[in-house]
N, C-alpha and C positions, 0 to 999 in steps of 0.2 A: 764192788769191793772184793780185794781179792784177801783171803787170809789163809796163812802160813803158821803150823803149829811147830816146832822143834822142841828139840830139848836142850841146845846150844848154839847158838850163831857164831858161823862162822867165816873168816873176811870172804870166802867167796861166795859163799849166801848172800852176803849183804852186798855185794857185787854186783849181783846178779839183780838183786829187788832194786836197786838203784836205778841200774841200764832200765828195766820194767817202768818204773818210774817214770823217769825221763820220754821214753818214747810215749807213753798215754797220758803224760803232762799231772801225775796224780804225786801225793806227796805219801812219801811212807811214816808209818807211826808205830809207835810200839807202844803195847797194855797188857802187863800182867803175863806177858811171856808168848805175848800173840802180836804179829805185824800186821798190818789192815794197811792198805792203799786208800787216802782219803782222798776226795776231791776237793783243787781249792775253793770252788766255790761254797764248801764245808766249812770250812778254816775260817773263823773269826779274830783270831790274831797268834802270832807268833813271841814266843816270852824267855829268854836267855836269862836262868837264874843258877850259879854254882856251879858254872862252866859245864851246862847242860842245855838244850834248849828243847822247849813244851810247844804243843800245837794245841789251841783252845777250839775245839769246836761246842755246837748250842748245853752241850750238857755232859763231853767226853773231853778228856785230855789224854794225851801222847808224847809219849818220846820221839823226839828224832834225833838222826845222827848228823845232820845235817848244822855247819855255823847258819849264824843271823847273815851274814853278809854273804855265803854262796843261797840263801833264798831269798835276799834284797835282786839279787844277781840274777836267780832264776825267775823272779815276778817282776822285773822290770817293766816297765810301763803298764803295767795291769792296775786291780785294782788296790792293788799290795802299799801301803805307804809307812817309810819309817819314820815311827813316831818318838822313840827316842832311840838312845845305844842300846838296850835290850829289848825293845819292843817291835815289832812290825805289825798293822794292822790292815785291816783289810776293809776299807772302806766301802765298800756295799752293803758292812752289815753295821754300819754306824747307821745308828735312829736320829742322836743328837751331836751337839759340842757344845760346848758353853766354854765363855772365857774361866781361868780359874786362878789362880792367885802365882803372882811374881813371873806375869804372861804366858804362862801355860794356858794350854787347855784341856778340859776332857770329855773323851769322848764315852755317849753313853752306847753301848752296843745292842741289838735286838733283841740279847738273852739278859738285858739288865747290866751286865757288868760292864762297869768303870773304866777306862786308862786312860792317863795323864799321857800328855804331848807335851815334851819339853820345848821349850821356847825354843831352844837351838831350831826342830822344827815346824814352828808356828808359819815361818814364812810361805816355807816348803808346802804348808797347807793350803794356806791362803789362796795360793799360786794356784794350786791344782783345782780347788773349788772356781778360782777367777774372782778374787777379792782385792 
């Protein structure tokens, strides 16, 4: 993990930890005025709330500047799956699913928490499991 202290960011700081990024396939995060390179195999799910989007890992959360759809884009065929319009999760760290009301399902994750799977992609699941 690589971390960066400033006292402003600025577009070609963020420029720069991007390009970093991108080549060691790690995702950037922001905490409290501190950027951390996480690895995805860290990232428990991705969560678009207030035209912001969070990076949940086992017990830390993150900013990043990154849409839901350039990191749909950037885990394509991995273990990344989107589970609804704001969510993306990361099925390696799913423990369960259960069916759940009006064909949803959710999913329970390894640190406990919850996320619904909107029916839109229950199919999308199915598929990927081989159901």
């Amino acid at each position: 993990m690589i971390l960066i202290r400033c006292k402003e960011l600025d577009e070609s700081l963020l420029k720069l930890i991007y390009n970093l990024k991108l080549e060691k396939g790690k995702v950037v995060g922001m905490k409290d005025g501190t950027i951390s390179m996480i690895e995805p195999k860290d990232i428990y799910y991705f969560e678009a709330v207030d035209n912001k989007v969070f990076l949940y890992c086992e017990q830390k959360v993150y900013e990043t500047k990154k849409k839901l759809y350039e990191l749909e884009k950037d885990f394509y065929q991995t273990d990344f799956f989107r589970a609804s319009k704001s969510i993306i999760i990361n099925l390696s760290k799913v423990q369960s699913i259960n069916p759940a009301f009006n064909g949803r399902f959710e999913a329970i994750l390894k640190n406990k928490e919850r996320v619904i799977i909107s029916r839109q992609y229950v199919s999308d699941l199915k598929q990927r499991f081989g159901l």
